[in-house]
C-alpha positions in Angstrom: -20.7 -23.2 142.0 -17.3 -24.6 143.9 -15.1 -23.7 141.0 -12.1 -26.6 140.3 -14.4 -29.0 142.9 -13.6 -32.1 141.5 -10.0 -32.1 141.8 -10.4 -30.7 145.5 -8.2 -32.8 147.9 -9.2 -34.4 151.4 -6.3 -36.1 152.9 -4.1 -35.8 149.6 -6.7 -37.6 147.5 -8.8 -35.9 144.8 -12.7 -35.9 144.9 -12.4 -37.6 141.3 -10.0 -40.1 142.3 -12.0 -40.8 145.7 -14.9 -41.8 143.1 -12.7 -43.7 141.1 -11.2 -45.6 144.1 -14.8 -46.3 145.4 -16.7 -47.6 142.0 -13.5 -49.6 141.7 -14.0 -51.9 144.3 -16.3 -54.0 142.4 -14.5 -55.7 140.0 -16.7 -55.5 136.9 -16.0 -51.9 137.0 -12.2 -51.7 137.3 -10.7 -50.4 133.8 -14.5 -49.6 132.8 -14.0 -45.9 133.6 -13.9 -42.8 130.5 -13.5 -39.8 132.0 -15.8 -37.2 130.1 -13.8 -33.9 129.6 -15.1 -30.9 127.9 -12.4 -28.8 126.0 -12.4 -25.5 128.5 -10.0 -25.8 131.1 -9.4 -29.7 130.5 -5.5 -29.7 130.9 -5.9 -30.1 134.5 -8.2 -33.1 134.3 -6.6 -34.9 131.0 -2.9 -34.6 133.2 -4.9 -36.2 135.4 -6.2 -39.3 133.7 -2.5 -39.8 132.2 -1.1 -40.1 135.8 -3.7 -42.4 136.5 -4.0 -44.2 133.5 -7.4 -43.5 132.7 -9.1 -43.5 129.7 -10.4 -40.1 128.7 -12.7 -37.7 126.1 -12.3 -34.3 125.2 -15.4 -32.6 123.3 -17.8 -30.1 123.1 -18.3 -27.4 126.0 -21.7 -26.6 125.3 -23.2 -30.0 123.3 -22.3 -32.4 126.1 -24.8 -35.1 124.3 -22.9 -34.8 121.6 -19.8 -35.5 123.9 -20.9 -38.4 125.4 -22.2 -39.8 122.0 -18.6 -39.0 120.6 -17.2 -40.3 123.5 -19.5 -44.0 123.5 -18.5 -44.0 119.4 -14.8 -43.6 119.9 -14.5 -46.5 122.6 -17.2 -48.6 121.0 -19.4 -48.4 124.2 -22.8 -50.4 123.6 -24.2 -49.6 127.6 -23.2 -46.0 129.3 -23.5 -45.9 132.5 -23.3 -41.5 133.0 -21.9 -40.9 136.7 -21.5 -37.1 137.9 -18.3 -36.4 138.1 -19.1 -34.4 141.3 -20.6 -37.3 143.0 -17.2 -38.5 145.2 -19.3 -40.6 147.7 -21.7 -42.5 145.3 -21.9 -46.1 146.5 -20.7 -48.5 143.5 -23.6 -50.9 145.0 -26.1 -48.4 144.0 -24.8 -48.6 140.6 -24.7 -52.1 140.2 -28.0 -52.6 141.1 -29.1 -50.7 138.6 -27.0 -52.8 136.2 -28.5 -55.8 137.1 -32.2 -54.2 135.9 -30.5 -53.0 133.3 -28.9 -56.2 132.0 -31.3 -58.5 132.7 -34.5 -57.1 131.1 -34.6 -55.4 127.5 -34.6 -51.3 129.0 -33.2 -49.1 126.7 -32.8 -46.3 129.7 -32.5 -47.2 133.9 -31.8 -44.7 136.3 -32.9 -43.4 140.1 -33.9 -40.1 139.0 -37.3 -41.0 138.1 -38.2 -39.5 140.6 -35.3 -39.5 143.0 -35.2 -41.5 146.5 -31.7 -41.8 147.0 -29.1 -38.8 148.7 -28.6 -36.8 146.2 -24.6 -37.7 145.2 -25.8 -41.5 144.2 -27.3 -40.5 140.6 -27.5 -43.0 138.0 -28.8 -43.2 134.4 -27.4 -46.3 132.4 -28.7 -45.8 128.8 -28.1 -47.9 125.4 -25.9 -46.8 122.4 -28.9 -46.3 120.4 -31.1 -44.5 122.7 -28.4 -42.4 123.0 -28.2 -41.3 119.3 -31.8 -41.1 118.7 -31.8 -38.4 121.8 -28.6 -36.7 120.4 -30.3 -36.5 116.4 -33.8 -35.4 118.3 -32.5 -32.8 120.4 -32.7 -29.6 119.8 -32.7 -27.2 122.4 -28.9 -26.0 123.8 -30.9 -26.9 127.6 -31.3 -30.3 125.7 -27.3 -30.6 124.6 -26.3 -29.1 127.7 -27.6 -31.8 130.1 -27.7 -34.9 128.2 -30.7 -36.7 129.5 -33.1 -34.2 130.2 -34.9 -34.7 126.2 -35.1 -38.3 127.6 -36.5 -37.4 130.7 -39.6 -35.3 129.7 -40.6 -38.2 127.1 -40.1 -41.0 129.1 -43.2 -42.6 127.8 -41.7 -42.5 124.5 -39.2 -45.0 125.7 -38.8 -48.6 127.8 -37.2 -47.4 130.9 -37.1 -48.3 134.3 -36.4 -46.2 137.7 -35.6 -47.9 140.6 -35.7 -46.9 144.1 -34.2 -46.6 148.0 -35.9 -48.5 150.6 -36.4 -44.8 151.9 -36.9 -41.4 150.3 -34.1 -39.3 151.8 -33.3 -37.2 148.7 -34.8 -34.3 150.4 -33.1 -35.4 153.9 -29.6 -35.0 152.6 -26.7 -33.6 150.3 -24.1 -35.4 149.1 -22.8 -33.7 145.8 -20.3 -31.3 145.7 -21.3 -27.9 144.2 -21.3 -25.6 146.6 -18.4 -25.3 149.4 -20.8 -26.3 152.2 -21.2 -29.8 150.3 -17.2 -30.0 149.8 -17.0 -29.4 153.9 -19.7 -32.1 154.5 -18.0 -34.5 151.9 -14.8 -34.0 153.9 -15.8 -34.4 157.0 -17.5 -37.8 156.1 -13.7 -39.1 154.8 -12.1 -38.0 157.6 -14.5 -39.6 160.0 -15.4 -42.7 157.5 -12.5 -42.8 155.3 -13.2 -43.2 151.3 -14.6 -46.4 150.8 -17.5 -46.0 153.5 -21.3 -47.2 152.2 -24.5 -45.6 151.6 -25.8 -47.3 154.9 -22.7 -46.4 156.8 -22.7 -42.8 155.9 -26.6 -42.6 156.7 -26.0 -43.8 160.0 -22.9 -41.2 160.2 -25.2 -38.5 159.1 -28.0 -39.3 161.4 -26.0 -39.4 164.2 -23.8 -36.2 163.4 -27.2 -33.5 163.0 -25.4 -30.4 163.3 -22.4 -31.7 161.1 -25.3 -33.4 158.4 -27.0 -29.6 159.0 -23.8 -28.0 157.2 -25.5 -27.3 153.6 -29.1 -28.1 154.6 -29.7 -24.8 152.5 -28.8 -26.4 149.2 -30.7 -29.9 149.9 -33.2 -30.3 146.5 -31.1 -27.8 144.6 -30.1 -28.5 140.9 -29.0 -25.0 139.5 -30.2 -25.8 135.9 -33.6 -27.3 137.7 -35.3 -24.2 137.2 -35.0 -24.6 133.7 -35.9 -28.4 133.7 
């Protein structure tokens, strides 16, 4: 994996601060952000989040439920919303209309992932304070701890949940994520050409239109490195 990826800069700006910047637009996110930290190596990101006045959590390496469950306690967070910090290009849209299922019906868990339509880098899992501690108390497996959801995930029947979906699968047409270097020279080519606050439909159309450029880390497309696992 691209190591130090999410404070990679295009054009001066930081991958994590691009994401910021872009679910900022809407206002019903702006000064809604926590930045989730885990204790190794989090100097770089916690100077961060101090020069850009950004709320922040430092916790557990390994048990990263148990982070974001410390993390929802401390603030008194009743509704997480869990965005991938490597995820510069996600369009706040997406998550907002996953919000609005959210919000206006009694889920307890909402997300895209279930199965996935969307370009990978537009993940979204919006999950109660109370789903979120009965997963943390029920989990027991360090896979489980490790990758928050994924206890939720294979007993979905056990909860009221709801996936929602893209007009049109492309989650196996395209990469937008940033784990490998080919996805940080995709990413950065789409600012340059775009500039940050581009949308889903916009970048499509770029990507569609730029084959050899969208062809950059065709290898990774559908590649999770804990999916074997899952």
């Amino acid at each position: 994996r691209l190591r130090g990826k999410i404070l990679k800069k295009i054009n001066n700006i930081k991958n994590l601060k691009i994401m910021i910047e872009r679910i900022e637009k809407l206002p019903r996110f702006k000064k809604k952000i926590i930045i989730n930290i885990s204790k190794k190596n989090s100097s770089k990101i916690e100077k961060f989040c101090k020069k850009n006045n950004l709320k922040y959590f430092i916790g557990s390496d390994s048990n990263v439920l148990k982070r974001y469950f410390d993390c929802a306690t401390k603030y008194k967070v009743n509704n997480i919303i869990r965005i991938p910090s490597d995820c510069p290009l996600i369009d706040p849209k997406i998550i907002e209309k996953g919000l609005k299922l959210y919000q206006n019906n009694n889920y307890s868990y909402v997300t895209n992932l279930c199965p996935a339509t969307y370009v990978d880098g537009n993940d979204v899992e919006i999950i109660d304070y109370k789903t979120l501690k009965k997963i943390k108390d029920e989990s027991k497996t360090s896979f489980d701890k490790e990758h928050v959801t994924t206890y939720l995930r294979n007993r979905l029947n056990q909860f009221k949940y709801k996936n929602f979906q893209s007009n049109k699968n492309l989650s196996k047409t395209y990469r937008l994520t940033v784990d490998f270097k080919e996805d940080f020279l995709l990413i950065k080519m789409i600012v340059l050409k775009l500039g940050i606050y581009a949308n889903y439909t916009k970048i499509i159309n770029f990507l569609k239109k730029n084959k050899k450029l969208s062809s950059i880390n065709k290898k990774h497309i559908g590649e999770m490195w804990y999916q074997k696992n899952f």
